[in-house]
VOTI-578771 format. One line per 4 residues: their letters; for each residue x, y, z of N, C-alpha, C, O. Coordinates in Angstrom, 1 decimal, padded with zeros to 4 digits, always signed. Example, Ala and Ser with C-alpha at 12.3 -4.5 7.8 and 13.67 -1.06 7.14 Angstrom:
as = +013.2/-005.7/+007.8/+012.3/-004.5/+007.8/+013.2/-003.3/+007.8/+014.2/-003.3/+008.5  +012.8/-002.2/+007.1/+013.7/-001.1/+007.1/+012.9/+000.0/+007.9/+013.4/+001.1/+008.0
This chain:
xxxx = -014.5/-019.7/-007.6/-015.2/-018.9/-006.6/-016.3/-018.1/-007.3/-015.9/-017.1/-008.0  -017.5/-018.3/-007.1/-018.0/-017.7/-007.5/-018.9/-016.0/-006.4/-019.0/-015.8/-005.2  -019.1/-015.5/-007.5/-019.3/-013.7/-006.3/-020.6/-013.3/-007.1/-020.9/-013.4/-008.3  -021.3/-012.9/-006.0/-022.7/-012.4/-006.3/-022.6/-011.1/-006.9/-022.0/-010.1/-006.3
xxxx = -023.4/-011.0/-008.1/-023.2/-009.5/-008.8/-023.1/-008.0/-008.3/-022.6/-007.0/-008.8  -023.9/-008.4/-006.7/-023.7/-006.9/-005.9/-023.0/-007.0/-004.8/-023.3/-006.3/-003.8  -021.9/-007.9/-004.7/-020.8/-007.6/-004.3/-020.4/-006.6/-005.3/-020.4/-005.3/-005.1  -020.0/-007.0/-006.0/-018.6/-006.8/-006.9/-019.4/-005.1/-007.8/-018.7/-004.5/-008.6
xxxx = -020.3/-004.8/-007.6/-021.1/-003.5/-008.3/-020.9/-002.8/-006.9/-020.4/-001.7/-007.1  -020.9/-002.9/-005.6/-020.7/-002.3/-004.7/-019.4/-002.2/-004.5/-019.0/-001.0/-004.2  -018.4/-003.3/-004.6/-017.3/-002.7/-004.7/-016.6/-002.1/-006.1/-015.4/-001.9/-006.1  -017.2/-001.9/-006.9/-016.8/-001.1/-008.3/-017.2/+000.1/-007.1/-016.3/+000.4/-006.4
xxxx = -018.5/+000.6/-006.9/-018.6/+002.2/-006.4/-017.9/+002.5/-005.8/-017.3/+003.6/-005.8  -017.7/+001.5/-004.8/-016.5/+001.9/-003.4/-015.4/+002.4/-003.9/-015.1/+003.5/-003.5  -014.8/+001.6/-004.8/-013.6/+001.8/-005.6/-013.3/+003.4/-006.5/-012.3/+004.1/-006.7  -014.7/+003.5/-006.9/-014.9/+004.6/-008.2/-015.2/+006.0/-007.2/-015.1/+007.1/-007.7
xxxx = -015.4/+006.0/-006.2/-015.7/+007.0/-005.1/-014.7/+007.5/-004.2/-014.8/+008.5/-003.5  -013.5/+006.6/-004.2/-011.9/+007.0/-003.5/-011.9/+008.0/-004.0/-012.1/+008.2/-005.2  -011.3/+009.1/-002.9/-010.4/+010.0/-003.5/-009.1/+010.2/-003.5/-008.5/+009.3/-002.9  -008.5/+010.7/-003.8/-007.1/+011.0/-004.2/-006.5/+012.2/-003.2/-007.0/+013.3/-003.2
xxxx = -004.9/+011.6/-002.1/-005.1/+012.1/-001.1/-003.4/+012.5/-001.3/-002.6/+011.8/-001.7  -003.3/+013.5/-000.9/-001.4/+013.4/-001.3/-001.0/+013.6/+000.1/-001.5/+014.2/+001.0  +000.3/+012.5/+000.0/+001.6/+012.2/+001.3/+001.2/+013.6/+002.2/+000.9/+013.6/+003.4  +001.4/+015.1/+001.2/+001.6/+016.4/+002.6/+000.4/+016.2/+003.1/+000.4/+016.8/+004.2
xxxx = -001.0/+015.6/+002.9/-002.3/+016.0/+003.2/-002.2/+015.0/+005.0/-002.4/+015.3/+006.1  -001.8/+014.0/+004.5/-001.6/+012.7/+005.2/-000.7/+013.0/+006.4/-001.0/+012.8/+007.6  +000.0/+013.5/+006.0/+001.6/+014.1/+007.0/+001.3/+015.3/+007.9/+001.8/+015.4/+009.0  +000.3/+016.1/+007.5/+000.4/+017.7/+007.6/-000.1/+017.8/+009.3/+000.2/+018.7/+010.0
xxxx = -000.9/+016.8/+009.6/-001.2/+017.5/+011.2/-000.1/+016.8/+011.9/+000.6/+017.6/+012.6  +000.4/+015.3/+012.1/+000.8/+015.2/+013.0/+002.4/+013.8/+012.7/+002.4/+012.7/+013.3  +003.4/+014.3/+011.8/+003.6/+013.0/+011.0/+004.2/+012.2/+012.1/+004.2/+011.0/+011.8  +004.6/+012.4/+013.2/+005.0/+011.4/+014.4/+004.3/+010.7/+015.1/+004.7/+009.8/+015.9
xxxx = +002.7/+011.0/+014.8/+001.4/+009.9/+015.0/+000.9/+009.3/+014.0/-000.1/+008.5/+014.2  +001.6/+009.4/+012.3/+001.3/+009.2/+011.7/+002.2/+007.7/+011.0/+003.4/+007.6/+010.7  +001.1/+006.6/+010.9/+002.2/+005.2/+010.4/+001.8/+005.0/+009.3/+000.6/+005.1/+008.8  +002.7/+004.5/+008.8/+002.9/+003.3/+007.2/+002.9/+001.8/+007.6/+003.9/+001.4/+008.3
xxxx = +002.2/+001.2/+007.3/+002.0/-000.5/+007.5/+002.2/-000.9/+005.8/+001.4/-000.5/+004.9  +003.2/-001.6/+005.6/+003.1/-002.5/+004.3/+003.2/-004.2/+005.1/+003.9/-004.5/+006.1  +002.4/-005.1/+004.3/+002.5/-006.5/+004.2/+002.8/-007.0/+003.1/+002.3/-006.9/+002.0  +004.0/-008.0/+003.7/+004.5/-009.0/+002.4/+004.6/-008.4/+001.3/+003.8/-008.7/+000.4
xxxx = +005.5/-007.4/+001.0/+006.3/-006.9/-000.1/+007.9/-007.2/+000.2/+008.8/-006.7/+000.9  +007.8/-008.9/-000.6/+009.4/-009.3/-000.4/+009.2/-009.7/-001.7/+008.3/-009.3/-002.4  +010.2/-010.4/-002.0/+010.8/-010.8/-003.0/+010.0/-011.9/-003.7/+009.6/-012.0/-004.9  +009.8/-012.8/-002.7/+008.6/-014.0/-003.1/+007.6/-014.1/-003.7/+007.0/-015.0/-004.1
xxxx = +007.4/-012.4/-003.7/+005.7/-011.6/-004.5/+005.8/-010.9/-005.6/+005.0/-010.7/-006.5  +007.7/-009.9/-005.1/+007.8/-009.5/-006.0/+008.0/-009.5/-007.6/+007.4/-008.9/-008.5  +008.9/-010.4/-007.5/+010.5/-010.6/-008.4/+010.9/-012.2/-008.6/+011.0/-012.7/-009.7  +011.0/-013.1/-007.4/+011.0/-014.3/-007.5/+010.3/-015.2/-007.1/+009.3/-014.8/-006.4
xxxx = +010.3/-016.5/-007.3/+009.5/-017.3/-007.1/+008.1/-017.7/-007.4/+007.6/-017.0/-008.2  +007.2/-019.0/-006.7/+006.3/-019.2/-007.6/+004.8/-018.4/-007.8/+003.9/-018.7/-008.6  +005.0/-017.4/-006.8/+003.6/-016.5/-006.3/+004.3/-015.0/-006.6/+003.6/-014.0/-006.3  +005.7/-014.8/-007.2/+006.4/-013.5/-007.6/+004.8/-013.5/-008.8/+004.1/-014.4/-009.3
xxxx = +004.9/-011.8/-008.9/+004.1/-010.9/-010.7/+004.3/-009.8/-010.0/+004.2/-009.1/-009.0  +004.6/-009.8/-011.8/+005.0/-008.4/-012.3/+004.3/-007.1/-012.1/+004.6/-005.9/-012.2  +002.8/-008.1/-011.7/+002.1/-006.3/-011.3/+002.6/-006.4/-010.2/+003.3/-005.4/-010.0  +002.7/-007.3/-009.4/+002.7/-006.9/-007.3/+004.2/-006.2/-007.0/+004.4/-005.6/-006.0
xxxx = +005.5/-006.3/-008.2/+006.5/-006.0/-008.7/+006.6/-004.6/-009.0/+007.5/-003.8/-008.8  +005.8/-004.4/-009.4/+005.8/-003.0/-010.3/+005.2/-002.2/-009.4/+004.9/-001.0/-009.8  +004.8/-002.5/-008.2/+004.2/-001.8/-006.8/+005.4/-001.6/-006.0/+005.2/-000.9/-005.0  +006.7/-002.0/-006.0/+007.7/-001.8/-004.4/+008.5/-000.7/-004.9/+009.0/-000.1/-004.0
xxxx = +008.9/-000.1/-006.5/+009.4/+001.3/-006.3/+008.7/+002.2/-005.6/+009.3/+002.9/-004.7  +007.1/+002.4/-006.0/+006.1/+003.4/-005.5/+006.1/+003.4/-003.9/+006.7/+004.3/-003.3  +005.4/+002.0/-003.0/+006.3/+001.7/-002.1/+007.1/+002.6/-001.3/+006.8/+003.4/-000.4  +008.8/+002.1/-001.7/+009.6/+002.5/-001.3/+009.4/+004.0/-001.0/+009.7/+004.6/+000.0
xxxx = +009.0/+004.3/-002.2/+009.3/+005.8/-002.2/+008.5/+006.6/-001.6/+009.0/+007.8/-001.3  +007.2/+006.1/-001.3/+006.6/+006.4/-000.2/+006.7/+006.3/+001.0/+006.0/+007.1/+001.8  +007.5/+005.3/+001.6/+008.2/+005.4/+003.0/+009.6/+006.4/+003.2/+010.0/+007.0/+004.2  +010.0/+006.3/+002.1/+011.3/+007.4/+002.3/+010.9/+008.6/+002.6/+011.6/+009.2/+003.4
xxxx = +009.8/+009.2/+001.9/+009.1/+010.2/+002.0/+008.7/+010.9/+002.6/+008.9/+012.1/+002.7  +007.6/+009.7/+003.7/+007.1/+009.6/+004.8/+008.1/+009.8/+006.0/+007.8/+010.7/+006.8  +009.2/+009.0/+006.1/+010.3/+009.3/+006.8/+011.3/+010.3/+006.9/+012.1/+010.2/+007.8  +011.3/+011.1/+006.2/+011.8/+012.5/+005.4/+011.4/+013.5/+006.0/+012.1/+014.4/+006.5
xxxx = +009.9/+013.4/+005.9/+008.6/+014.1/+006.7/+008.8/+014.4/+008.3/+008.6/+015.5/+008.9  +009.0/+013.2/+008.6/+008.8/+013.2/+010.1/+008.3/+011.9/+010.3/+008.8/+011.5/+011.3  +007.7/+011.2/+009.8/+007.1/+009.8/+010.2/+008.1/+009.0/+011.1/+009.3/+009.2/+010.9  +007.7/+008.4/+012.0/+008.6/+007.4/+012.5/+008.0/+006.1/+012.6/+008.6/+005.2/+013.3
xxxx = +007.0/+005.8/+012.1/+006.3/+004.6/+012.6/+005.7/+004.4/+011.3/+004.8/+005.0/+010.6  +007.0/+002.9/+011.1/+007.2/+002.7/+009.7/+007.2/+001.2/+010.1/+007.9/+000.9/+011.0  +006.4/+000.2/+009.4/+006.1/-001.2/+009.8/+005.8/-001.9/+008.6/+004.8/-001.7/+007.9  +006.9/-002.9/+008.3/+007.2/-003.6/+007.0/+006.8/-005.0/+007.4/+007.8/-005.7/+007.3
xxxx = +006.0/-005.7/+007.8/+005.5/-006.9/+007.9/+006.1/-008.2/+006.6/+006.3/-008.1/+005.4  +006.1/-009.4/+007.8/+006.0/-010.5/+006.2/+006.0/-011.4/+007.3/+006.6/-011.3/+008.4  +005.2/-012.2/+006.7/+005.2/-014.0/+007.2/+007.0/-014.7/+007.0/+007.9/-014.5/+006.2  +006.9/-015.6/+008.2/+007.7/-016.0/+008.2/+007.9/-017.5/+007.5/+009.0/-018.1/+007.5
């Protein structure tokens, strides 16, 4: 696949311009209007099988621990998606 150089320079800036937002910031006005959506963090990506890596692995502690968090908080609208 090839990608045109100002794709991928625009999304370097995009990327280099996030900021950094913490859970209470996220939480703090309204955490019962507030949702978590993850997709396809199962096992098949994670840990086994033939599309499992160890980076996409080394993402479901963080994850986790961000919906417990979130749910802790007050969140109730917690949505774990996966293809069937």
């Amino acid at each position: 696949m090839k990608f045109d150089a100002k794709i991928l320079e625009d999304l370097a800036k995009w990327f280099e311009e996030l900021k950094e937002i913490k859970l209470s910031e996220i939480l703090a006005g309204d955490a019962a209007n507030t949702a978590f959506i993850s997709v396809d963090m199962i096992e098949g990506f994670c840990s086994i099988g033939p599309l499992a890596s160890p980076r996409v692995g080394a993402t479901s502690d963080g994850i986790a621990q961000t919906f417990s968090a979130a749910y802790a908080a007050g969140a109730r609208n917690l949505v774990l998606l996966k293809q069937r």
